[in-house]
N, C-alpha and C positions, 0 to 999 in steps of 0.2 A: 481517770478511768479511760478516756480517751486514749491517752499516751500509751496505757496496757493493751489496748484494742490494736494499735496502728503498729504496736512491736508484734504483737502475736503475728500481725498481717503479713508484714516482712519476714517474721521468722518462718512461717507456714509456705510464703514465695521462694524463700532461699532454700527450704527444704525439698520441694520442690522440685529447684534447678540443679541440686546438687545428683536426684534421682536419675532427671533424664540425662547428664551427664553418664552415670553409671549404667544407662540400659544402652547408651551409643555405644559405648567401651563394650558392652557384652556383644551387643551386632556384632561389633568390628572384630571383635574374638573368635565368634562363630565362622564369620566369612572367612578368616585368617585361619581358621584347622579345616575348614571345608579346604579351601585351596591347596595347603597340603594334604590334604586326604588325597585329594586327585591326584597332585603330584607323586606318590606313592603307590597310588594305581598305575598310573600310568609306567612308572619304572619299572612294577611287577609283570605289567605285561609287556615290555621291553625285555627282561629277563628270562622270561618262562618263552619266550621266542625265541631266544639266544643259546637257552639250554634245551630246546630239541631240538636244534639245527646241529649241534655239538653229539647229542645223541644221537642224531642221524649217522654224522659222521662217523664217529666210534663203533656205531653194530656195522656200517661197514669196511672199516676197517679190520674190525674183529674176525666176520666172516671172510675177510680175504685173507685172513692170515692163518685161521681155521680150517679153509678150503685145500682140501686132496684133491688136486684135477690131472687125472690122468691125459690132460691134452696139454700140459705144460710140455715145452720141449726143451731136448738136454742142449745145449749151445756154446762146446769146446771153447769158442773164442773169447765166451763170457770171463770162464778160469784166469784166476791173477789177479796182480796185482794192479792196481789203476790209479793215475793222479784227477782227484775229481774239483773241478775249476767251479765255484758259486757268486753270482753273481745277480744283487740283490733286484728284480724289478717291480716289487706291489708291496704294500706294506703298510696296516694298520695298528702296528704295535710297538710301542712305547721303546725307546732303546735302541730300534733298527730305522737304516733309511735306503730311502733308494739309492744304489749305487756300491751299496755293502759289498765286496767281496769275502769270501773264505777259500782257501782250498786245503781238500783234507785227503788220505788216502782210503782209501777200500780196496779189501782186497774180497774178492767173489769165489764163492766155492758151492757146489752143490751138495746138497743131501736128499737122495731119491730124487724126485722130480723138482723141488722146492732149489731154491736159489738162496745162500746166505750170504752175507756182508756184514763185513765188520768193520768198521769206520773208524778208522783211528787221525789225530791233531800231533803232530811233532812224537810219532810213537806213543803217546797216550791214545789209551781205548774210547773209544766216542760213545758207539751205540750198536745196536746188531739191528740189521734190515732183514727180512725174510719176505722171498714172490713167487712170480712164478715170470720166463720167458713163453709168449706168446702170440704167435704169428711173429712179427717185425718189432717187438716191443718188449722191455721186461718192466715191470710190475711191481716194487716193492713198498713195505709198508715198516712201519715201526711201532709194534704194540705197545703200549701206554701198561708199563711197571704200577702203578698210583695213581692215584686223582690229580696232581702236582705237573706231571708230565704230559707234551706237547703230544700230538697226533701227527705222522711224517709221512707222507704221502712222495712215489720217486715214481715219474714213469724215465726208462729212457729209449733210446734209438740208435743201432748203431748207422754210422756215416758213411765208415770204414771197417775193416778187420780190427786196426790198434784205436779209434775214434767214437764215441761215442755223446750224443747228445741230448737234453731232455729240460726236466723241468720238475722241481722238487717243493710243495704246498707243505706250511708249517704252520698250525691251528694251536695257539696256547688254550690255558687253562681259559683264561679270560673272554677266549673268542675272538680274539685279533687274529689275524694271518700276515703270513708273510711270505712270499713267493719267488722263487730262484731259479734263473734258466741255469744251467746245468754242461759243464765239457768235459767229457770224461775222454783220458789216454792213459793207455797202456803204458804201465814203467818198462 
C-alpha cells in the first residue's frame, strides 16, 4: 500500500511539472504576439505617415497641373526642341544610384498659357509634362495616369537663350525619391 501511496506521489509531482511547463510556453506565447502586435503597430504607423506625405504631394501636384494662371508668361525661347542632360544626385530607391545619368529629348510647345513637353528616349515617347513659365523659372509636373505611376516634379532656369538648368524630384509608388540636377540645350 505504501508502494501505491509513494507512485500516486510522484505521478501527482510529475503532473504537476509537466503543467507549469505548459503555463511558461503560454507566457512565452503571449509575450511573443504582444511583441508582434507592436511590431505591426508600429509599421502601420510608419505607413499611414508615408501615405499622406504622398498625398500631400499628389493634391499638389494635381492643383498645379489643374491651375489656369493667367500670370504664366509666354517665353518664345522656351519653343523647341532641347537635349535634356540628368544626372542622378539623392536617391532612396531600389534600382537607382547616385551618379545615374540619362539624357532624353523634349521638345516644348505651348498651349494658351500652359507650357507642354513631350519627352521622348531614342524617339520613343516618354511622358508629357505640363507648367507653367514664371518670373525666371518654368514649372512642370507630370500627372500620375494610375496608382502605379511615379509623381515628376521639373523646376528649370534658363542660363542662356540655347542653356538651361534645373533640378527634376521623382516620388515612386513606394515613397522612395530620387533627385536629378538637370542641363537642358537647345538642339
Amino acid at each position: 500500500m505504501k508502494c501505491i501511496s509513494y507512485c500516486l506521489l510522484i505521478l501527482t509531482l510529475l503532473a504537476s511539472c509537466k503543467d507549469g511547463k505548459n503555463e511558461t510556453d503560454t507566457v512565452d506565447s503571449v509575450a511573443t504576439v504582444k511583441q508582434r502586435e507592436k511590431a505591426v503597430s508600429k509599421k502601420e504607423k510608419s505607413l499611414e505617415i508615408k501615405e499622406n506625405e504622398l498625398a500631400t504631394k499628389e493634391a499638389y501636384l494635381d492643383s498645379m497641373l489643374r491651375q489656369i494662371d493667367t500670370t504664366g508668361i509666354y517665353n518664345s525661347k522656351i519653343i523647341g526642341d532641347w537635349t535634356l542632360k540628368m544626372l542622378c544626385t539623392e536617391t532612396s530607391c531600389t534600382g537607382s544610384a547616385i551618379g545615374d545619368t540619362r539624357t532624353e529629348q523634349w521638345n516644348f510647345s505651348y498651349q494658351e498659357n500652359r507650357v507642354l513637353v513631350h519627352s521622348s528616349l531614342n524617339k520613343k515617347p516618354l511622358r508629357d509634362y505640363s507648367g507653367l513659365y514664371k518670373g525666371t523659372s518654368l514649372i512642370l509636373a507630370v500627372k500620375k495616369i494610375n496608382s502605379t505611376d511615379a509623381s515628376i516634379y521639373v523646376r528649370l532656369f534658363f542660363t542662356n537663350d540655347n542653356k538651361m538648368e534645373g533640378r527634376r524630384e521623382v516620388t515612386q509608388e513606394d515613397g522612395c525619391k530620387i533627385v536629378y540636377t538637370l542641363e537642358a540645350e537647345r538642339i
